[in-house]
N, C-alpha and C positions, 0 to 999 in steps of 0.2 A: 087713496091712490088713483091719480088718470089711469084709465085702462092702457090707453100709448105707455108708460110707462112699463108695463108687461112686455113687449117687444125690444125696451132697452138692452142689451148688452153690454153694456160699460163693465170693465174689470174683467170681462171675461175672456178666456184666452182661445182661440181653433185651431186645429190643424184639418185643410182642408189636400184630399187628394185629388191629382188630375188637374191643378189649378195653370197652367200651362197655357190652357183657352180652355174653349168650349164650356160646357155647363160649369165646372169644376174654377172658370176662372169667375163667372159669372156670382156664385156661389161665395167665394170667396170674399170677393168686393162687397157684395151685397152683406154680408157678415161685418166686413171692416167697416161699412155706413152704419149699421145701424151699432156699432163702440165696440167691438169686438178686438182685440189685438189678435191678429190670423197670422198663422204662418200656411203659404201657399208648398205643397211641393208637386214635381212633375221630373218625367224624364229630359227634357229639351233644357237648352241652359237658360231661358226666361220665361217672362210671360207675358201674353196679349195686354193685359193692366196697366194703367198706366204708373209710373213711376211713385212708388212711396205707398200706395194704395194699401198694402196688405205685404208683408215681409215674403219672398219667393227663395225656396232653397230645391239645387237638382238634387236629385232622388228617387230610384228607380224603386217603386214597393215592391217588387220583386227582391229587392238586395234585404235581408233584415238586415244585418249589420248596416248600413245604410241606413236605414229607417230609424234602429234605435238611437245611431248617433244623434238625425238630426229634435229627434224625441226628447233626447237626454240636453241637447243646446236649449231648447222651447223652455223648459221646464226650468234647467236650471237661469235662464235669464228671467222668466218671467213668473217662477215660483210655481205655477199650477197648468193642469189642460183641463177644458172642462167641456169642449166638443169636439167632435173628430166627422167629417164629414168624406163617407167614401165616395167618390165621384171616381177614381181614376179606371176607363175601362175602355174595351177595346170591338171592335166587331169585324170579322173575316168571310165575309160568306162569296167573296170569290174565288178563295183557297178553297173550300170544302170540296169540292168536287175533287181537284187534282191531291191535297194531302190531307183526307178528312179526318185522322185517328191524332194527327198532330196540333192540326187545323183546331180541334173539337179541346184538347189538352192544354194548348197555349190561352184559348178563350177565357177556359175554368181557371187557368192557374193569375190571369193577371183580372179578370173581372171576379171573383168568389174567392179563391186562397190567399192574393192578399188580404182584400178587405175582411177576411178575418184577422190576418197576420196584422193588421193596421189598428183594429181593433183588440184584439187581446194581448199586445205591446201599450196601449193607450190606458186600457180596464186599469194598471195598479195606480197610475197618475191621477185619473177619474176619482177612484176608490179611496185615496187618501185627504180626499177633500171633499168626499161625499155628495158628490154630484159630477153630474156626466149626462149630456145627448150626443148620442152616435147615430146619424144619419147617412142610411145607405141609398144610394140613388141607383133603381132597378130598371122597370123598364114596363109598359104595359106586355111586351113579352116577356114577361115575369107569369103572368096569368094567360094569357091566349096565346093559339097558335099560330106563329110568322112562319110562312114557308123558308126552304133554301138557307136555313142560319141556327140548326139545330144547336151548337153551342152556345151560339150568343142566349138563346130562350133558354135551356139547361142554366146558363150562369146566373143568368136573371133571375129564373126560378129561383134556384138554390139559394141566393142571396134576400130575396125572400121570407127566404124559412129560416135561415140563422138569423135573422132579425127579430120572427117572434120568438125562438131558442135561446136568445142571448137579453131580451129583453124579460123571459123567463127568470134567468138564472141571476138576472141582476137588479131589477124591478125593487127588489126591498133593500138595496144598499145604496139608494139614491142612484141611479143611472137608469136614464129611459132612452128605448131604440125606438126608431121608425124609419117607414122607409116614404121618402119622394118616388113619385112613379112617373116618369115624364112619357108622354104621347109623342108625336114628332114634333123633335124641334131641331130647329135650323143650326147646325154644327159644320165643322171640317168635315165630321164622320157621316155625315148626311149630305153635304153638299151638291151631289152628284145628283142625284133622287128630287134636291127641291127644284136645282137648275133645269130639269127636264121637267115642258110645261107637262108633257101628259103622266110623266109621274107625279108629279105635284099635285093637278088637280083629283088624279087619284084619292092620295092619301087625302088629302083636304076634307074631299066631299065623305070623309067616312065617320069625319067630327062634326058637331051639335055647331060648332062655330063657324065651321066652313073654311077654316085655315091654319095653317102651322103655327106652332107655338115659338119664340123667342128666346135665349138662354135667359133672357132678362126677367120673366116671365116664373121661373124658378126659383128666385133670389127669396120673392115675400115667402116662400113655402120653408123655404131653408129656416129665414130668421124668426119665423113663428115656430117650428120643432125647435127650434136652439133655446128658445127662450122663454121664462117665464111662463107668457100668455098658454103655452101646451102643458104644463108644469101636469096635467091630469089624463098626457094621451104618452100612450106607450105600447108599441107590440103592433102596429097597425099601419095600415098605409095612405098615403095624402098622393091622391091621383092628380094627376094636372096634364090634362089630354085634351083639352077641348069638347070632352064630351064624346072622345071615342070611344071607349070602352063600356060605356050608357047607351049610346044610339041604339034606337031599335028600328023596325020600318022607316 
């Protein structure tokens, strides 16, 4: 077998969250190039993507009823799921200060409580076809500390550690988890931060590269945990930071 052939996807089926934009649409597409039939879902009624690219259904992961319907369409049109990819999340750190205890609760319940709820809705579809990659997308504040956004680094945390928990408890009935860990990258939710040159060069000069990452940038990390070629990595995280979280002096 060509080793390229490990990266194919063909036949297999995703449900990608957050696909709407940002990493999550990015993610998405990049699944549907390399053969993958994805369905996209998101709050907003479409998506950045261009048309036909990857199927887009609204759907707020907060709704389970919601969620399981459009779970139960996927499946039943397309027979199987065999990745789930959580992207859908949120970040607040100019509410904190005015409604911190709500501010801190809304973070956790839409970046950590779905993507459990997204995944242990996904587990029996995975489970009866004996194979599954669930791919959480965290955060280098998953591990270090960002000032002024103590939820957002709690979510990410948490999200995390139910990734080696759940890649525990599933690891021998063919499903393997990981997490992507993106460094800055240029999003809606960022846009604010890159367009400002002295933040920008900020965060830049704090990576190995010397600049911001790309949602596009994302895609090859996605389609290697989804497929094949990782078929022997599980419970672990795949950084893509430009080297900030390495930098030393």
């Amino acid at each position: 077998m060509n080793v390229l052939d490990l990266f194919k996807l063909d036949g297999r089926v995703a449900l990608v969250t957050g696909a709407s934009r940002g990493i999550g649409c990015a993610i998405a597409q990049g699944l549907s190039e390399a053969g993958a039939m994805v369905y996209g879902i998101g709050r907003s009624g479409g998506t950045d993507a261009g048309e036909g690219i990857f199927q887009y259904r609204q759907c707020d992961v907060l709704d389970e009823e919601s969620l399981s319907r459009v779970l139960s369409e996927l499946v039943e049109t397309h027979g199987r799921l065999d990745i789930l990819v959580n992207a859908a999340g949120i970040t607040m750190p100019d509410q904190m200060e005015a409604d911190p205890i709500t501010t801190f609760q809304r973070t956790l319940d839409l970046n950590l409580t779905a993507a459990f709820a997204c995944s242990y809705l996904s587990l029996p579809y995975m489970l009866s076809g004996g194979y599954g990659s669930i791919i959480n997308v965290t955060s280098i504040g998953s591990a270090l500390g960002f000032p002024g956004n103590p939820g957002y680094v709690a979510s990410k945390g948490g999200l995390a550690a139910m990734t080696r928990a759940l890649a525990r408890d599933y690891g021998g009935r063919g499903i393997r988890v990981n997490n992507i860990v993106p460094g800055y990258i240029h999003t809606a939710m960022t846009h604010t931060s890159y367009s400002d040159p002295e933040l920008y060069s900020a965060r830049a000069e704090r990576t190995m590269l010397g600049r911001w990452g790309s949602v596009a940038e994302l895609s090859g990390a996605a389609v290697f945990l989804a497929s094949p070629a990782s078929s022997y990595v599980t419970g672990t995280d795949l950084v893509v930071d430009g080297g900030w979280s390495a930098k030393g002096l």
